[in-house]
C-alpha positions as protocol buffer text, in pm:
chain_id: "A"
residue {
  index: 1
  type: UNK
  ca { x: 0 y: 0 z: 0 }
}
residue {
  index: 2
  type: UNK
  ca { x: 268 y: 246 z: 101 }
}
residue {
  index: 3
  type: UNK
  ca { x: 465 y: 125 z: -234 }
}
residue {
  index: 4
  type: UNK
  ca { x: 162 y: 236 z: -427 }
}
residue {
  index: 5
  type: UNK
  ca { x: 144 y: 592 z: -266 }
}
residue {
  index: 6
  type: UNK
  ca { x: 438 y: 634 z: -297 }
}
residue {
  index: 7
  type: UNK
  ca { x: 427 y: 563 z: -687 }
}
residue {
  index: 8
  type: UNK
  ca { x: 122 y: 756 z: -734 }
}
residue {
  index: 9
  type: UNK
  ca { x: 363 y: 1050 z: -525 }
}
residue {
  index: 10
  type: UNK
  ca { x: 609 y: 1024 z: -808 }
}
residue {
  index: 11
  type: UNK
  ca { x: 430 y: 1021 z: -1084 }
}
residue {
  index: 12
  type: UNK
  ca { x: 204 y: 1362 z: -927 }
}
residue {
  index: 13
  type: UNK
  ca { x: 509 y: 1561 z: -905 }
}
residue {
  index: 14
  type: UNK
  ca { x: 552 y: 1725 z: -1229 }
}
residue {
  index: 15
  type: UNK
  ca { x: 191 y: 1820 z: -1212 }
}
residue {
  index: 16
  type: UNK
  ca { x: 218 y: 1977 z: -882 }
}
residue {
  index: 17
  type: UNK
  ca { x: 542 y: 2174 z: -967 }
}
residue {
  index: 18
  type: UNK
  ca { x: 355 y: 2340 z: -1252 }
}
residue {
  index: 19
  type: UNK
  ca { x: 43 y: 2380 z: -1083 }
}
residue {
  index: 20
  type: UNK
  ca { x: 288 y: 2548 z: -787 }
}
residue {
  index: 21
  type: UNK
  ca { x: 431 y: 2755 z: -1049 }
}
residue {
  index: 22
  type: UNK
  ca { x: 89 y: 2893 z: -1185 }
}
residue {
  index: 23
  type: UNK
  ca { x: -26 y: 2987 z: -820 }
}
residue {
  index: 24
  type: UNK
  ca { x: 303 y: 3166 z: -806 }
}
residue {
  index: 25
  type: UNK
  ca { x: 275 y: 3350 z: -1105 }
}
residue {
  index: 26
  type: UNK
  ca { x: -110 y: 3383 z: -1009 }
}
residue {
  index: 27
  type: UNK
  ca { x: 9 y: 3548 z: -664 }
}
residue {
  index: 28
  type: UNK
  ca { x: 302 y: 3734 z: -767 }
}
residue {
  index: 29
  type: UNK
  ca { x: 142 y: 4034 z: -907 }
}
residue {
  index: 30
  type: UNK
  ca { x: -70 y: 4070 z: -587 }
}
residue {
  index: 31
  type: UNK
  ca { x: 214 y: 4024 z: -329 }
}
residue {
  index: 32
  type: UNK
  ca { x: 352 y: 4291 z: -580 }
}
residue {
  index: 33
  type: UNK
  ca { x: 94 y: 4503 z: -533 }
}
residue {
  index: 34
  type: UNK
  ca { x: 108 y: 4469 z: -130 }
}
residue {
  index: 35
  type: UNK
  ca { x: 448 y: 4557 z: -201 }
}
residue {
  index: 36
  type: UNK
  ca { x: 439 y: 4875 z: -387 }
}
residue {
  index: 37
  type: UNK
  ca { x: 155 y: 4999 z: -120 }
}
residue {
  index: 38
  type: UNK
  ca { x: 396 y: 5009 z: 137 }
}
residue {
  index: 39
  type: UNK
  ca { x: 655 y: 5184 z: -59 }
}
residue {
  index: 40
  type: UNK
  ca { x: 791 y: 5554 z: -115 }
}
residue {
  index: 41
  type: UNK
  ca { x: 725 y: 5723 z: -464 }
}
residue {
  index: 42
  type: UNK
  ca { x: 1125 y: 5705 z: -491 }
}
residue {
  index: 43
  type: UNK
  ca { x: 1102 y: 5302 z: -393 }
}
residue {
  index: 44
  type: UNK
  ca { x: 805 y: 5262 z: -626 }
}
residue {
  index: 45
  type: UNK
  ca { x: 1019 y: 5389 z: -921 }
}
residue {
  index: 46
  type: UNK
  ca { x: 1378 y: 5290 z: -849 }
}
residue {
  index: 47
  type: UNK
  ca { x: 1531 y: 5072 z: -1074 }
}
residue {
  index: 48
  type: UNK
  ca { x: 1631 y: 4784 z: -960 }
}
residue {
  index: 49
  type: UNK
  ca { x: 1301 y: 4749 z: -766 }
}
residue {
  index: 50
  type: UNK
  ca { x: 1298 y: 4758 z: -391 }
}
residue {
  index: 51
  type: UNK
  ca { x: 1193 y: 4474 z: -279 }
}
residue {
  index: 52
  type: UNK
  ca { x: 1150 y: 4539 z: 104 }
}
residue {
  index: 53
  type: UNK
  ca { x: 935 y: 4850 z: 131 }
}
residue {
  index: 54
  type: UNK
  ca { x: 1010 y: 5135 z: 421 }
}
residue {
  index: 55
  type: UNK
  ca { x: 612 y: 5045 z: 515 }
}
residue {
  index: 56
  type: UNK
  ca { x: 451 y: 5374 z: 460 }
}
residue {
  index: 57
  type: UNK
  ca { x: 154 y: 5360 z: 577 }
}
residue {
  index: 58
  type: UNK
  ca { x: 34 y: 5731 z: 532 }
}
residue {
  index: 59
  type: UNK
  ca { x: -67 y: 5574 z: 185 }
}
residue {
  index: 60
  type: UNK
  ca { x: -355 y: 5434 z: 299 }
}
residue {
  index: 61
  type: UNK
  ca { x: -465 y: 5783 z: 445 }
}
residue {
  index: 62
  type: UNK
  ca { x: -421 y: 5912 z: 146 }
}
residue {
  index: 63
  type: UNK
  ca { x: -652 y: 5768 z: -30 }
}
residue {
  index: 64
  type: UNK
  ca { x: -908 y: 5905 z: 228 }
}
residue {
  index: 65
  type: UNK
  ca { x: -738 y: 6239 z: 137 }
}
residue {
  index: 66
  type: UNK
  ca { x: -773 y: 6249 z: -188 }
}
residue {
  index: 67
  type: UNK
  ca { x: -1092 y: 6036 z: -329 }
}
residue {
  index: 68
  type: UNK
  ca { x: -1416 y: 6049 z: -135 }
}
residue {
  index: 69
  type: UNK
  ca { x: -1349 y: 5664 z: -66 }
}
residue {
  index: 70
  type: UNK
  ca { x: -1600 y: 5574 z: 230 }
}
residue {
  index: 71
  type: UNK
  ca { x: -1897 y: 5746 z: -56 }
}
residue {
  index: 72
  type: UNK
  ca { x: -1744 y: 5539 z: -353 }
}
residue {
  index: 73
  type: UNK
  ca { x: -1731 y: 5234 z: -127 }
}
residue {
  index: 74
  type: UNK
  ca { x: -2105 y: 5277 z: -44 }
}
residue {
  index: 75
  type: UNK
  ca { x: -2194 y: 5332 z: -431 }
}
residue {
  index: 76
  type: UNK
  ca { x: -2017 y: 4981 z: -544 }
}
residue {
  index: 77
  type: UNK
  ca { x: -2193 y: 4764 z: -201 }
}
residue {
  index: 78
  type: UNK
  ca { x: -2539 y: 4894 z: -339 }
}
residue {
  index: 79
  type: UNK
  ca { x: -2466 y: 4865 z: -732 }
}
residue {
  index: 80
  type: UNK
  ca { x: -2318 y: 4527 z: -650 }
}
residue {
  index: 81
  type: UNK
  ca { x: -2604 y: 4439 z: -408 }
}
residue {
  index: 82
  type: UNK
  ca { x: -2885 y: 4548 z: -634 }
}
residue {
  index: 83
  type: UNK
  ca { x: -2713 y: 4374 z: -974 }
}
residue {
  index: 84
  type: UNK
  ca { x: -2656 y: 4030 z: -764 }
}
residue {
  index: 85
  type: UNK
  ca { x: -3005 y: 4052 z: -630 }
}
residue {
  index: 86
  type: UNK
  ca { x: -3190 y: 4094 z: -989 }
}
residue {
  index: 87
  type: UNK
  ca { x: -2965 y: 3857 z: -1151 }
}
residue {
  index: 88
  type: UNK
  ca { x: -3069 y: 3570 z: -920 }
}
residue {
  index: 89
  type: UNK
  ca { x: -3394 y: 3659 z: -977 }
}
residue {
  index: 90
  type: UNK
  ca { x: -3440 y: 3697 z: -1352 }
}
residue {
  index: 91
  type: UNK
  ca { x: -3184 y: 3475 z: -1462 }
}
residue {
  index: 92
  type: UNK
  ca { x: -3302 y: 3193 z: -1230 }
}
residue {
  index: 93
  type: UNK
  ca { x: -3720 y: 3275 z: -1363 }
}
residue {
  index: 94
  type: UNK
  ca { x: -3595 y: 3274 z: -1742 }
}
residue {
  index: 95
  type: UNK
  ca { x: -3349 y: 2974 z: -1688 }
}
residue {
  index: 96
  type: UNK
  ca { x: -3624 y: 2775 z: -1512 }
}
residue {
  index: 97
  type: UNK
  ca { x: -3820 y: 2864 z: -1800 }
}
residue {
  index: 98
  type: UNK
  ca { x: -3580 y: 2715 z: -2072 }
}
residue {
  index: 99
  type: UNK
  ca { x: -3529 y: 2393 z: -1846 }
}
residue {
  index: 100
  type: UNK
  ca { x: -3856 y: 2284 z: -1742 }
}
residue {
  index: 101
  type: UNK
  ca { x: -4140 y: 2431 z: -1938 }
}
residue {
  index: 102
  type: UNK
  ca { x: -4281 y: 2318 z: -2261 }
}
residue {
  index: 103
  type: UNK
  ca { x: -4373 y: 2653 z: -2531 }
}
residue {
  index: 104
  type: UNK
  ca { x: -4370 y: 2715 z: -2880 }
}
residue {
  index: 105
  type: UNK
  ca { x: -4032 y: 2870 z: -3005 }
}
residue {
  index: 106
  type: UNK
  ca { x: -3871 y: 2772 z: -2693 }
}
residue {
  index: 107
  type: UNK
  ca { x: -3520 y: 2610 z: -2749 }
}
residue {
  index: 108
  type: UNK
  ca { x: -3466 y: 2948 z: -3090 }
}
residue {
  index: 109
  type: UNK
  ca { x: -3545 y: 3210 z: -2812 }
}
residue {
  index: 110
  type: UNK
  ca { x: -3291 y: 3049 z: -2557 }
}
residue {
  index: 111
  type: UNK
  ca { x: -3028 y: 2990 z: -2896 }
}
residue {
  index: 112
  type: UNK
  ca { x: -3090 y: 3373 z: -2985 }
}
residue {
  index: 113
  type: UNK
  ca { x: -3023 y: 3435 z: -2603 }
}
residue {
  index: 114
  type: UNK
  ca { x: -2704 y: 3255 z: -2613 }
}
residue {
  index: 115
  type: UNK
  ca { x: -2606 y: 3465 z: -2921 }
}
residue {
  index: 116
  type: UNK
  ca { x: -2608 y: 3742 z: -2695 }
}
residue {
  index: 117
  type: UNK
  ca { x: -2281 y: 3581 z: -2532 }
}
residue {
  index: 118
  type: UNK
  ca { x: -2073 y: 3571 z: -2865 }
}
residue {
  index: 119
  type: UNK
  ca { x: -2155 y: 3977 z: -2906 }
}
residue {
  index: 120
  type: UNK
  ca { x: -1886 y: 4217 z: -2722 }
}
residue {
  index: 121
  type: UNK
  ca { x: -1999 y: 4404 z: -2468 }
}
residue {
  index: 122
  type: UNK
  ca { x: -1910 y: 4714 z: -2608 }
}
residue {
  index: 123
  type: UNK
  ca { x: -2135 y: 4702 z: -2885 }
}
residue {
  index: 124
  type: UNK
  ca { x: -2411 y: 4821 z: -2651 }
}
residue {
  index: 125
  type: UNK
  ca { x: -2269 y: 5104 z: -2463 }
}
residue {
  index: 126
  type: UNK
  ca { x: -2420 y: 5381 z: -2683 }
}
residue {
  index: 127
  type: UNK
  ca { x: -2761 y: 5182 z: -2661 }
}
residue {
  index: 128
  type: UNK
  ca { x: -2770 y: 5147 z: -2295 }
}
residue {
  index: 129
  type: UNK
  ca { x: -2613 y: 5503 z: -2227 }
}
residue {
  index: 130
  type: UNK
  ca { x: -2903 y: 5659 z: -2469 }
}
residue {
  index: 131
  type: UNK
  ca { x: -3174 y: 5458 z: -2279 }
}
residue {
  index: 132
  type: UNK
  ca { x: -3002 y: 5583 z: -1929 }
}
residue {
  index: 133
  type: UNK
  ca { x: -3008 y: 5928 z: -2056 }
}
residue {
  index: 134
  type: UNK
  ca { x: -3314 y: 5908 z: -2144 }
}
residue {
  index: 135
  type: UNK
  ca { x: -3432 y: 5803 z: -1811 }
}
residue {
  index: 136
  type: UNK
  ca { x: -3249 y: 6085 z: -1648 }
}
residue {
  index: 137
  type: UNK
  ca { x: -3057 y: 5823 z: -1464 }
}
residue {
  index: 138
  type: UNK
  ca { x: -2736 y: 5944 z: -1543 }
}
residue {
  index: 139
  type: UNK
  ca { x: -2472 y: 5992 z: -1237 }
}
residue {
  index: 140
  type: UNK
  ca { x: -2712 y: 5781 z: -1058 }
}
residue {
  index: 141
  type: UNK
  ca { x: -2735 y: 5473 z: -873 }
}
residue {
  index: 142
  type: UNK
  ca { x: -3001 y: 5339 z: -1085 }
}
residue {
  index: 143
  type: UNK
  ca { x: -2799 y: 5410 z: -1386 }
}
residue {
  index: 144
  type: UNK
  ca { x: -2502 y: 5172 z: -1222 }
}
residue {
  index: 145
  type: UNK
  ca { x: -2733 y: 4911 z: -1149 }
}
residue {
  index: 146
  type: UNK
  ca { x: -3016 y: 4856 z: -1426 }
}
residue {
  index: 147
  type: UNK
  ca { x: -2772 y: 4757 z: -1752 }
}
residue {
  index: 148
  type: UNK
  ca { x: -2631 y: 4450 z: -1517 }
}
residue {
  index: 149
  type: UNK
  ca { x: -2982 y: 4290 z: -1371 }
}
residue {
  index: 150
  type: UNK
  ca { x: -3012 y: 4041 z: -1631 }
}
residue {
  index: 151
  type: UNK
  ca { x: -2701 y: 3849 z: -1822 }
}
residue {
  index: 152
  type: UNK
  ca { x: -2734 y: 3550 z: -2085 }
}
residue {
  index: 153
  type: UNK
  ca { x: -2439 y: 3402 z: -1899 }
}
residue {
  index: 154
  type: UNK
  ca { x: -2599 y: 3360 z: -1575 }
}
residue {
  index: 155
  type: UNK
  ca { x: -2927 y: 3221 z: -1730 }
}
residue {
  index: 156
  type: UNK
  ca { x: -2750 y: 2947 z: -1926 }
}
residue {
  index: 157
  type: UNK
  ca { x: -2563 y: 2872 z: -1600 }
}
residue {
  index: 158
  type: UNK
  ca { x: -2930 y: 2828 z: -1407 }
}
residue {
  index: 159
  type: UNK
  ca { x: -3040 y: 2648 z: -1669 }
}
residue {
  index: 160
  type: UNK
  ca { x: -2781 y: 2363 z: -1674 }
}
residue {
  index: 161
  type: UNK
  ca { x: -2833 y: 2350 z: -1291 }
}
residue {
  index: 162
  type: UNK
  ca { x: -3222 y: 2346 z: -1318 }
}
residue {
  index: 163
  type: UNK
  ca { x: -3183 y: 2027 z: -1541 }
}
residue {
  index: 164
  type: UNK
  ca { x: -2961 y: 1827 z: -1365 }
}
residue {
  index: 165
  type: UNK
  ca { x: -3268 y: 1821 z: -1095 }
}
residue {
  index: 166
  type: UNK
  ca { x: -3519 y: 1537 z: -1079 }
}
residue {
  index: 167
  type: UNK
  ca { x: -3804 y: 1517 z: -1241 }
}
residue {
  index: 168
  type: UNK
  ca { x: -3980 y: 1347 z: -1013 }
}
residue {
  index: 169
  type: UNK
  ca { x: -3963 y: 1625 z: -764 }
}
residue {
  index: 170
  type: UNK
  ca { x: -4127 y: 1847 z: -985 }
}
residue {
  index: 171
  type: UNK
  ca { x: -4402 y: 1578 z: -1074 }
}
residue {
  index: 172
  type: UNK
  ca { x: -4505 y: 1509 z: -735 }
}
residue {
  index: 173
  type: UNK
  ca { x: -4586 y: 1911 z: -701 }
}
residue {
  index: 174
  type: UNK
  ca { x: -4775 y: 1906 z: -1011 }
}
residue {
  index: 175
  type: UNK
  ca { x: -4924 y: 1586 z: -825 }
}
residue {
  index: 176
  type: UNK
  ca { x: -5032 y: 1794 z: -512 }
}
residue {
  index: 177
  type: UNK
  ca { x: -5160 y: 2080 z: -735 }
}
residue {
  index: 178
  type: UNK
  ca { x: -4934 y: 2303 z: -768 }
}
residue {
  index: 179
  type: UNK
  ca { x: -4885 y: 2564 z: -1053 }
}
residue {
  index: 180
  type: UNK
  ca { x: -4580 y: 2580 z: -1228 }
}
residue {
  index: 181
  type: UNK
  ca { x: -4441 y: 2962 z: -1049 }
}
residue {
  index: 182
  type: UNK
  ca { x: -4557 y: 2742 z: -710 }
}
residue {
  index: 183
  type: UNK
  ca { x: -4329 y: 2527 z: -820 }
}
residue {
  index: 184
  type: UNK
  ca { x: -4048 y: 2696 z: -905 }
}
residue {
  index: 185
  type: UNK
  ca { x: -4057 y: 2920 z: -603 }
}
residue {
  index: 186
  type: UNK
  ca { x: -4116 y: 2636 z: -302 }
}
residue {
  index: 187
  type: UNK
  ca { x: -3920 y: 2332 z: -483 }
}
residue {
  index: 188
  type: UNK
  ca { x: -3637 y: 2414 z: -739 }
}
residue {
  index: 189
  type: UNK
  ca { x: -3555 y: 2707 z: -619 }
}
residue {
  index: 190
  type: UNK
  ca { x: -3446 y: 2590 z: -262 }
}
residue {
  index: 191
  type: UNK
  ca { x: -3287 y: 2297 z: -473 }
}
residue {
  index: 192
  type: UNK
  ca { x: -3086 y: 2528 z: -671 }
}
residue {
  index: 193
  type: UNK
  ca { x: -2909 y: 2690 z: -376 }
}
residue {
  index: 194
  type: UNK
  ca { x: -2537 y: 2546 z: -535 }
}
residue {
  index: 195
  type: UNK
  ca { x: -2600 y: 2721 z: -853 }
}
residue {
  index: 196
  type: UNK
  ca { x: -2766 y: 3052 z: -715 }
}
residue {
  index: 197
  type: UNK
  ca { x: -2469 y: 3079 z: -451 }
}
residue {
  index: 198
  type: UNK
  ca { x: -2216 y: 3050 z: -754 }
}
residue {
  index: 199
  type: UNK
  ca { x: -2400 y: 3287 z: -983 }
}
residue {
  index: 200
  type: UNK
  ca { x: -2423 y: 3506 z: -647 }
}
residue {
  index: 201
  type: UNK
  ca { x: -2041 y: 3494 z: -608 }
}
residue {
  index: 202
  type: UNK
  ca { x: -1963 y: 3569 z: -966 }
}
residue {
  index: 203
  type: UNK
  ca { x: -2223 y: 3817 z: -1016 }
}
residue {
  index: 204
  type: UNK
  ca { x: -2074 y: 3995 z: -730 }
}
residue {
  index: 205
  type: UNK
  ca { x: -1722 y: 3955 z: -865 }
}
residue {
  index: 206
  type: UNK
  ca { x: -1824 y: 4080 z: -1231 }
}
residue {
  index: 207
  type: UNK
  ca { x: -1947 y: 4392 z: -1094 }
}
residue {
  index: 208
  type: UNK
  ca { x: -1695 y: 4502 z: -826 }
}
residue {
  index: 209
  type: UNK
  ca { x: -1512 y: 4521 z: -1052 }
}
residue {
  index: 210
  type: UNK
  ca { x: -1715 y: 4696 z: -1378 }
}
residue {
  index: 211
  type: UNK
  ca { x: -1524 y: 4994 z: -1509 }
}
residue {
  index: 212
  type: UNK
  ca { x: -1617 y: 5085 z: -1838 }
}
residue {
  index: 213
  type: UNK
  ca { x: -1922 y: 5112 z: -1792 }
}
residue {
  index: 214
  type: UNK
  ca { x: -1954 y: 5368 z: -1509 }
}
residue {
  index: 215
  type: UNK
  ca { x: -1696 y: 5552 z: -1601 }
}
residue {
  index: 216
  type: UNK
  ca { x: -1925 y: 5621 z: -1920 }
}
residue {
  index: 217
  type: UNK
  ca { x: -2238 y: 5694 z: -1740 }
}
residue {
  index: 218
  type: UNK
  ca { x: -2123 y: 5861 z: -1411 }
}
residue {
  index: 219
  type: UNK
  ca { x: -1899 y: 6166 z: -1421 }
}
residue {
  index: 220
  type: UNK
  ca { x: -1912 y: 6266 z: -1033 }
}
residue {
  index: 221
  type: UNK
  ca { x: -1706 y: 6125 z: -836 }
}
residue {
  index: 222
  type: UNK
  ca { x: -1996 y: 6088 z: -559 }
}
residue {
  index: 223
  type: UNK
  ca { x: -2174 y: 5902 z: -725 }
}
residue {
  index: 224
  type: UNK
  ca { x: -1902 y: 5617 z: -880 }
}
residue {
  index: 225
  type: UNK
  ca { x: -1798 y: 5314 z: -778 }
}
residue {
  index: 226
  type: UNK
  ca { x: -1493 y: 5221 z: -669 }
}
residue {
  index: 227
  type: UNK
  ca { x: -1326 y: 5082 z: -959 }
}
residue {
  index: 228
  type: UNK
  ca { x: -1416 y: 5433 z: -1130 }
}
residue {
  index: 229
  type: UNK
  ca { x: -1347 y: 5643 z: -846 }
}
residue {
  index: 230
  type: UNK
  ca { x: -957 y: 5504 z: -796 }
}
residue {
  index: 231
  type: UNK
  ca { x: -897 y: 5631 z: -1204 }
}
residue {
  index: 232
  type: UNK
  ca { x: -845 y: 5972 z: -1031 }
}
residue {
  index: 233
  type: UNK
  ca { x: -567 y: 5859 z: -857 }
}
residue {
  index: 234
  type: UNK
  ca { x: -375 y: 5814 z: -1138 }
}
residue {
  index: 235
  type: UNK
  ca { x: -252 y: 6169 z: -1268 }
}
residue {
  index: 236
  type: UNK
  ca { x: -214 y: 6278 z: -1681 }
}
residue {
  index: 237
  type: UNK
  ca { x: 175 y: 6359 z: -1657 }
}
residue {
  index: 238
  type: UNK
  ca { x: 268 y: 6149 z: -1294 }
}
residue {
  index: 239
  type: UNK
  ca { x: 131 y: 5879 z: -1079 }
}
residue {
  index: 240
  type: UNK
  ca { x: 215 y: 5828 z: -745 }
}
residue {
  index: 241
  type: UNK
  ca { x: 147 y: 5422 z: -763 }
}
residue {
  index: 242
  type: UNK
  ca { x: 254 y: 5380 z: -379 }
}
residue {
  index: 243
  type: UNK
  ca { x: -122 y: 5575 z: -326 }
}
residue {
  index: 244
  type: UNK
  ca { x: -302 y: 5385 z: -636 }
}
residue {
  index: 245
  type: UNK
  ca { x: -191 y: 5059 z: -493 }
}
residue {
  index: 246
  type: UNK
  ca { x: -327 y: 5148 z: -135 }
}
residue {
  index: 247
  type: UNK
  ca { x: -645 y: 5235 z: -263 }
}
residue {
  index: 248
  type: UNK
  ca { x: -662 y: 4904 z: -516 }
}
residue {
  index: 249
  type: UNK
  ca { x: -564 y: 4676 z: -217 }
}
residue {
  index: 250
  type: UNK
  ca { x: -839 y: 4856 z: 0 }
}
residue {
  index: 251
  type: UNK
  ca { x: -1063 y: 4816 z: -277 }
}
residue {
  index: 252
  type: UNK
  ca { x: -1007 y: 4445 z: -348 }
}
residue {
  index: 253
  type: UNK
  ca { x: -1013 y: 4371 z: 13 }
}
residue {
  index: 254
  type: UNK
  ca { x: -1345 y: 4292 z: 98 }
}
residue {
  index: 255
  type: UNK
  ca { x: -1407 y: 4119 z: -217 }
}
residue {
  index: 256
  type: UNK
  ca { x: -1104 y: 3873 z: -106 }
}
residue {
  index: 257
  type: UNK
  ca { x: -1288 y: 3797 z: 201 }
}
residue {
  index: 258
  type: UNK
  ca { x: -1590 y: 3739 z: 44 }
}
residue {
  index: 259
  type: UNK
  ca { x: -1413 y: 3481 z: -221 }
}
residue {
  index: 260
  type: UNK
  ca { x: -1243 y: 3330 z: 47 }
}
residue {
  index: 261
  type: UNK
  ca { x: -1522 y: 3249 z: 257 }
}
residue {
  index: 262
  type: UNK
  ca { x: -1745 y: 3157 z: -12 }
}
residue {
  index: 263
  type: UNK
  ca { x: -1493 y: 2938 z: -196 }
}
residue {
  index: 264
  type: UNK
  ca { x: -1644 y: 2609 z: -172 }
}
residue {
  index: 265
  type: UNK
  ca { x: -1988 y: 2705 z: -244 }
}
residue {
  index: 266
  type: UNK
  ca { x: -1872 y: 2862 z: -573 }
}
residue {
  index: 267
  type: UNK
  ca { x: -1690 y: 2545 z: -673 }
}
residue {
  index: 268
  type: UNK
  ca { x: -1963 y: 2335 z: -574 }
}
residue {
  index: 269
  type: UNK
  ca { x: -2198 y: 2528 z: -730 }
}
residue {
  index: 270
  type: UNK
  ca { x: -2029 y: 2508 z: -1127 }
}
residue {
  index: 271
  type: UNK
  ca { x: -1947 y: 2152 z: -1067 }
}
residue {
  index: 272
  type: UNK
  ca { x: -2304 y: 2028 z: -1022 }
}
residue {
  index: 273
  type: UNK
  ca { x: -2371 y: 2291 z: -1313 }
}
residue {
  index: 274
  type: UNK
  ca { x: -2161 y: 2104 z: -1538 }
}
residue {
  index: 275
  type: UNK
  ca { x: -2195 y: 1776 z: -1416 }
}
residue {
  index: 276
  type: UNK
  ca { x: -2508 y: 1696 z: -1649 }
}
């Protein structure tokens, strides 16, 4: 038995040395980041790089100084908050939808729906900006929030999840009378909790981190988000990337956490959505 282990050991090694070097290189520019945050402008840009910082922690305040950071902060938890929210709901509806109900036209809507996915993004910034104009939504909240409720990516995912389900869960509802939105609400749903937590997780990783999109929509700094807001740290002719690094690492903080803790249920989550 040992003799085996051992021979599975050896032949495991290669792929663990390149799997350690990816997590390095994965890490590096992070640890670099750390790095720089704690450094002087005159470290920051000193060739050869300094590799153990004088730990200046006035950065940090900085940041405070010169972007209103706590405001920003509170504009990215509610545009996050209010995208994640809507996408679990209207993304699990229409991918329940696709996966368990029978209508005419059904599988071209979701194909044309899935088209949506091959289109870049960019493509409908002038439509969404003109309909957010419109609206007189612009350097709002609202504005932030309404172009991510609903994504073709997180409806497909839902939908794999919904059919890897029983059937015969569903059928016994319909059994007992229930409608089909009863059904969806008091059985699948709870069900689903693997894939909604991983859509929750990534939904609230794709928008902590949108940028193009409200720096084209908002132009006061009260009202964008974080990942907007830290743009003005970076000056036309000079940056001092000590101060930019400070405020990325404070901005990427709580998101860590969040990753962190919900880790497992994001894995767990796209495995069972793939596992069909």
């Amino acid at each position: 038995m040992r003799n085996g282990s051992a021979l599975r050991g050896g032949r495991l090694w290669p792929v663990h040395l390149v799997l350690a070097i990816g997590a390095a290189a994965m890490v590096m520019p992070f640890f670099w980041q750390v790095l720089t945050s704690l450094k002087t402008f005159t470290e920051a840009t000193r060739t050869p790089p300094v590799w153990i910082p004088s730990f200046e922690w006035g950065n940090f305040t900085k940041v405070l100084d010169e972007t209103p950071f706590l405001q920003q902060l509170g504009n990215t938890v509610v545009m996050t908050t209010g995208r994640t929210l809507a996408q679990l709901l209207f993304c699990s509806l229409a991918a329940y939808a696709f996966a368990r109900l029978r209508f005419p036209g059904r599988d071209v809507i979701f194909v044309a729906l899935l088209s949506v996915l091959m289109v870049p993004g960019q493509l409908f910034l002038i439509p969404q900006y003109q309909i957010i104009q419109s609206l007189g939504w612009l350097n709002t909240l609202p504005g932030l929030i309404a172009p991510g409720m609903f994504s073709a990516f997180g409806t497909f995912m839902m939908r794999q999840f919904f059919m890897t389900l029983p059937a015969e869960v569903e059928e016994a509802a319909r059994l007992d009378g229930a409608n089909p939105l009863r059904i969806f609400w008091s059985v699948m749903l709870p069900l689903a909790r693997p894939g909604l937590l991983a859509l929750g997780v990534l939904t609230v990783l794709w928008s902590w981190n949108d940028l193009m999109w409200p720096l084209i929509v908002n132009t006061d700094p009260e009202s964008m988000p974080l990942s907007a807001g830290l743009s003005a740290l970076q000056g036309e002719h000079m940056t001092d990337y000590p101060v930019l690094m400070a405020g990325s690492l404070m901005a990427s903080a709580p998101i860590i956490v969040l990753f962190i803790i919900m880790q497992k249920q994001l894995i767990q989550g796209i495995a069972f959505t793939g596992s069909k």
